[in-house]
N, C-alpha and C positions, 0 to 999 in steps of 0.2 A: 979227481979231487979226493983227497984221505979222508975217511970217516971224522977224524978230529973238525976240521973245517964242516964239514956237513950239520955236525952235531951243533957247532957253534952258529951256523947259522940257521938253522930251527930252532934253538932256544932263541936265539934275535926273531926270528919271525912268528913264534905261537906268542912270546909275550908282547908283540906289539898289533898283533891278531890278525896278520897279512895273512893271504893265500899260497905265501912262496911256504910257509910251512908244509902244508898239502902236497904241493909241489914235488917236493922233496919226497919225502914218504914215497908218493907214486913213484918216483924214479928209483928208489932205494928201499924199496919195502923190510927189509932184514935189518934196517937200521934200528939199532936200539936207544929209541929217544922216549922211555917211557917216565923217567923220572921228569922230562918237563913236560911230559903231558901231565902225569900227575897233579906237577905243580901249579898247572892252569886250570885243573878242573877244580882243584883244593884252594883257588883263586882267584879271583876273578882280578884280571891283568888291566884293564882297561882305566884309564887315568879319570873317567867318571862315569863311575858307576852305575849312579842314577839316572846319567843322559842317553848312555848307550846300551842299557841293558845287559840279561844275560849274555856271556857267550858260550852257553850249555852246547846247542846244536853244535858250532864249530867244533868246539873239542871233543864230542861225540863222532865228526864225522873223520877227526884224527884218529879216536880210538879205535874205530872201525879196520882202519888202515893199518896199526899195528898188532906186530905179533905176538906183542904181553897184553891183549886184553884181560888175561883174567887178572893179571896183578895190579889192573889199571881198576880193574872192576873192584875190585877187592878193598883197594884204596880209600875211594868212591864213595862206599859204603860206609865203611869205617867211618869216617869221617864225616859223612853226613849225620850219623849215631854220638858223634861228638861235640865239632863243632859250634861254640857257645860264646864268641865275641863278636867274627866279623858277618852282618847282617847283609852283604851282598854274595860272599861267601858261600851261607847257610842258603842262598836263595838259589844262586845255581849249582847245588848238590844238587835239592829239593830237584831243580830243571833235570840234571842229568840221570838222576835215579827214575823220573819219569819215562825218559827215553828208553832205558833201560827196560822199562813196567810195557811199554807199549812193543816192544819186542816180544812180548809174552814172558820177561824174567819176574815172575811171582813173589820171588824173594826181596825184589828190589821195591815191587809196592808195598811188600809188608813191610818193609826199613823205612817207609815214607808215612805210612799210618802210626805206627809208632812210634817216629819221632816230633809226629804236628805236636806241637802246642806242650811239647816237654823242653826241659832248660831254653825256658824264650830266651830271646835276647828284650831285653826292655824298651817297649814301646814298639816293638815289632813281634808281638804277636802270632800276626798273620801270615808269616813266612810259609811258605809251604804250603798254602791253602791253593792258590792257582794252578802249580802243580799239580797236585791231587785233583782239583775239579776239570781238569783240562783231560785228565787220565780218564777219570773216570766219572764224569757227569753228571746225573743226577744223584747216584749213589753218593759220590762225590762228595756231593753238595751237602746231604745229608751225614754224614759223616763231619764232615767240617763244623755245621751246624748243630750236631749234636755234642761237639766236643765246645765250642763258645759257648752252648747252652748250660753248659754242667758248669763251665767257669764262671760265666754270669749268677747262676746259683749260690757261687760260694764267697761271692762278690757280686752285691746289690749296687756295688758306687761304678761298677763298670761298665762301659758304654758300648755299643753295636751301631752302626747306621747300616743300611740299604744295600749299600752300594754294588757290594758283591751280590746278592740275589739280583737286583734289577740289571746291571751285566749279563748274568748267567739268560738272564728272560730274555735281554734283547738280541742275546747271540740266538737263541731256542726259541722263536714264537710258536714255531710248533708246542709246546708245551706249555701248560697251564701250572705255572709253577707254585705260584703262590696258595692255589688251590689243592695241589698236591700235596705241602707241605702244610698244610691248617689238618689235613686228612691224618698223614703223618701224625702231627702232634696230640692228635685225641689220643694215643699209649705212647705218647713219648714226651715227658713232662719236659725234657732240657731242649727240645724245638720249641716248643710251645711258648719255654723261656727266652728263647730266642728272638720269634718271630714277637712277641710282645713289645720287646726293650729296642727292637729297630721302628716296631710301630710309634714307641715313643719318641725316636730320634727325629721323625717326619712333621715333627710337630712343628708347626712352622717359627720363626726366628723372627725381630721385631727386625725391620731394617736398619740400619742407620748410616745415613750418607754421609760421605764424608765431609767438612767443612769446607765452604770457599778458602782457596788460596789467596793471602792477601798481605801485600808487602808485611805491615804490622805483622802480623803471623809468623814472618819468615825470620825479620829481624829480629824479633824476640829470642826464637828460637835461637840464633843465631848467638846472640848476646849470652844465653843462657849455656853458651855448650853445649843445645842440645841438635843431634845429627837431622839435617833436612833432607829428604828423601823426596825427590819430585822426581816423575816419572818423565820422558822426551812429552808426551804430549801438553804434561802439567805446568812442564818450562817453558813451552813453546804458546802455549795460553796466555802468558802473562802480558802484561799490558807495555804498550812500549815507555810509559812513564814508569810503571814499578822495576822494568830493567836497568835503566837511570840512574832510578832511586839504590838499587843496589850494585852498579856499578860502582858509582861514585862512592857506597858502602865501601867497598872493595879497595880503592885509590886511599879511601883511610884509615884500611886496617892493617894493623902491624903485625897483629897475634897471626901467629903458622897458624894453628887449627882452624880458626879461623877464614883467615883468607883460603883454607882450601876448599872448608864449606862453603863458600860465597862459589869457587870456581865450579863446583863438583853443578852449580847450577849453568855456567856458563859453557859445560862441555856438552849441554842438549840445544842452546839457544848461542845465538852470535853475542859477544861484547859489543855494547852498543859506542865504544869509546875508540883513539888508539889501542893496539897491540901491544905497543912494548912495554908497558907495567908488566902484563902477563908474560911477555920475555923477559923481562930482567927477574921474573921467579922462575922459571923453569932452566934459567939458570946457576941456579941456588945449588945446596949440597941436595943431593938424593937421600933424605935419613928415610929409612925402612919403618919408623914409629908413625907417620902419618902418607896421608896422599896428596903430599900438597902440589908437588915436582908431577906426577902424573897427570892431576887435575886440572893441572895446567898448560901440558901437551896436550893432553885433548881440549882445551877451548884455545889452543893456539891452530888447529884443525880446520878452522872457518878461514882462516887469510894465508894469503898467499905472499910469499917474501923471500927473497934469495937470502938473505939473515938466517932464515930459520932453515935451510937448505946448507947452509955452511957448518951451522952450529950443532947439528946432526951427523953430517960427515966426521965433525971434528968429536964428537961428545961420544960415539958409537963404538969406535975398538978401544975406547978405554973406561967404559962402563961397568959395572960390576952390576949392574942389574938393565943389558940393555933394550928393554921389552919396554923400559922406561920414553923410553925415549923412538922407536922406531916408529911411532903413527907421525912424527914430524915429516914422514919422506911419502906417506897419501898424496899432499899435494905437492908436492917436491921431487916426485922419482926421473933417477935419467936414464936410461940408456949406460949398462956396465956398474948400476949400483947392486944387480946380482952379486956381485963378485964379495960383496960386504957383509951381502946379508947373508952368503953360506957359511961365511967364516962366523957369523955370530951362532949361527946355531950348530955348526962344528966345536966352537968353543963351548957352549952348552953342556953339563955338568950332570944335570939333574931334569925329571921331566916337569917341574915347577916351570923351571927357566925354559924349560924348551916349548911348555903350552904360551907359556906369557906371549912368545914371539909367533907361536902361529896366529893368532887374531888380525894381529897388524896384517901380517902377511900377507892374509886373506884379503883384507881392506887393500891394503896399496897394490895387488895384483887384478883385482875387480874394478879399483880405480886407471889403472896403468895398463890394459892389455896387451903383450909382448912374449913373444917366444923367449925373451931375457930369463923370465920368470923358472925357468926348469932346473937349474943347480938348486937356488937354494930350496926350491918346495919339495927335489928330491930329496937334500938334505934332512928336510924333516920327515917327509913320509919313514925315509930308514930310522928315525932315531927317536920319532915322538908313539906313545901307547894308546894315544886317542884316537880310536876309531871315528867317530863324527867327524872332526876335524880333517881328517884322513883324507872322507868322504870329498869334502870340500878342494882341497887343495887338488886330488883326482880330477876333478870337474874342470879348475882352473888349466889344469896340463892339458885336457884333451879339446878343452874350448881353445886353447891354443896352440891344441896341434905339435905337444911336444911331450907327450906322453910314452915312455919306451914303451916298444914290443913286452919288454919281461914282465915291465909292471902292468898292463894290460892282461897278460896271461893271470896274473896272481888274483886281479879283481873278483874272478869268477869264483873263490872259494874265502873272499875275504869274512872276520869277522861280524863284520855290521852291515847288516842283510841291506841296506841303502846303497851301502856299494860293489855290493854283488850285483845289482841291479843296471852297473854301469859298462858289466860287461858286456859286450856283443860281439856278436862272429863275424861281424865285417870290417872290426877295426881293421 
């Protein structure tokens, strides 16, 4: 295999956060793929950030493997010292420069103390505090604390809670923390400011429960344009007369926004009426300005109808947003509808388009169990960035026993430590 190909597919596997990156490396250690390591550790690759976390460690355990650490290192740093938009970014710098610190690189914990709590990003603050207190613990801790303390100082309107101290205690009971840092703050006037302003944070809050749900309520809302928000439990509460009452809402409303709100209730609870009203909308055009057409695949989800098995078949390779439309085949799958569903996420574009369609996927394979299922969930494993997601559809292959050998080998070094976990040496 020429380095060209090699190259190209470690940049396909570090930015989708497979272990076939590692992989690689081990087999070709002299390859020089330091530019997308770079660009992984300078970003964090994963299609949501917030769900999957860092992937500091992984790309540290790449960096390990190559032979430009120092220019990787180098990088690293820099950039952590910069840095000043993207807030998952700036978070695993903070990861990796720690990694870095726990190797005994001194240099790398002083890049991390000097950059806490300089060019924040707004409303994230706290970047970099976890790092730092993971590094270095109670010091750590003080340290952090004393830098919030000083900003509190200069800014009396800004707020601290708890949370991170009471963390820190319950990982540590060995230590008497709160009592250590009252000690502390007798010559350190900006803990002192600290521990006060979280004292005031505890103060407790009045409650306030939220109102009965109640058709009136909904229908107002409703009338008014304004978005109703009920959660599967809230919809599934409701009474089988205010169902009724707002189905029959529904049979006579004409306005799109509208009837999508009314639907966006019927995709937690069953239509208590016929179907085909709610099929003759999700037959309608797919405009991208509302969710009326989705809203209405999913409460078409509850019945079962060779109709809606046809008009799936038919409505799917000629979609322009088919993600739209794929939960109509949950209760409709057959036997050879694989074959549809790799092409849709072959045809896939973008990783927008290509998360829309893992959801379903997940649904109609947990629904359907079938060795069928292995094209197209390969398809997505190679082409979608979301680790979680990942996680899931792995599960799927190996609960049906149609898992390859290669992708099984990659598990063991993947990004999202869930599914590292899926490895085992008896596959």
């Amino acid at each position: 295999m020429t380095k060209s190909i090699l190259k190209f597919q470690f940049k396909s596997a570090i930015k989708r956060g497979t272990g076939r990156a590692q992989l690689i490396l081990q087999a070709h250690p002299k390859l020089n793929v330091s530019k997308a390591i770079i660009k992984a550790a300078l970003h964090n690759h994963s299609y949501d950030n917030q769900a999957e976390g860092s992937r500091a460690d992984y790309v540290f355990e790449l960096i390990q493997l190559s032979k430009h650490q120092t220019k990787i290192r180098r990088a690293v740093l820099k950039a952590l010292a910069r840095e000043k938009k993207d807030y998952w970014a700036l978070d695993q710098l903070f990861e990796l420069a720690a990694l870095y610190a726990q190797q005994g690189d001194e240099a790398a914990r002083k890049a991390m103390y000097k950059r806490f709590y300089k060019k924040t990003i707004w409303g994230a603050e706290h970047i970099g505090e976890d790092a730092i207190i993971e590094m270095d613990g109670l010091e750590g801790v003080k340290y952090v604390i004393g830098i919030k303390g000083k900003a509190l100082q200069n800014n009396p309107e800004a707020w601290e809670d708890s949370f991170m101290l009471d963390s820190f205690q319950q990982k540590h009971p060995d230590l008497a923390v709160y009592e250590m840092l009252e000690k502390e703050a007798q010559n350190n006037p900006a803990i002192q400011t600290y521990l006060e302003a979280i004292q005031q944070s505890k103060s407790p809050r009045p409650f306030q429960k939220r109102s009965e749900i109640t058709y009136e309520i909904i229908r107002a809302k409703i009338n008014d344009n304004v978005p109703v928000h009920l959660t599967p439990n809230e919809a599934q509460s409701l009474s089988e007369q205010t169902l009724k009452k707002l189905a029959q809402d529904l049979l006579n409303e004409t306005d799109r926004v509208r009837q999508a709100t009314y639907l966006r209730i019927f995709k937690w609870v069953k239509f208590p009426f016929d179907h085909q009203f709610i099929f003759d909308i999700a037959k309608r055009e797919d405009k991208r300005t509302d969710r009326l057409i989705e809203n209405a695949v999913d409460a078409l989800g509850f019945f079962s109808d060779p109709a809606l098995r046809l008009f799936a078949l038919e409505v799917l390779p000629k979609a322009k947003h088919p993600a739209t439309y794929t939960n109509l085949l949950i209760n409709h799958y057959q036997e050879g509808d694989s074959e549809l569903l790799e092409a849709l996420v072959l045809k896939a574009k973008n990783q927008h388009k290509i998360h829309a369609l893992v959801w379903s996927f997940v649904d109609i394979y947990k629904t359907n169990p079938t060795k069928d299922c292995q094209a197209p969930l390969l398809a997505l494993y190679h082409k979608m960035t979301c680790g979680v997601h990942r996680k899931e559809i792995v599960q799927i292959m190996l609960k049906n026993e149609v898992l390859p050998e290669r992708i099984h080998l990659e598990l063991r070094y993947d990004s999202y430590a869930e599914t590292r976990r899926l490895f085992t040496t008896s596959h």
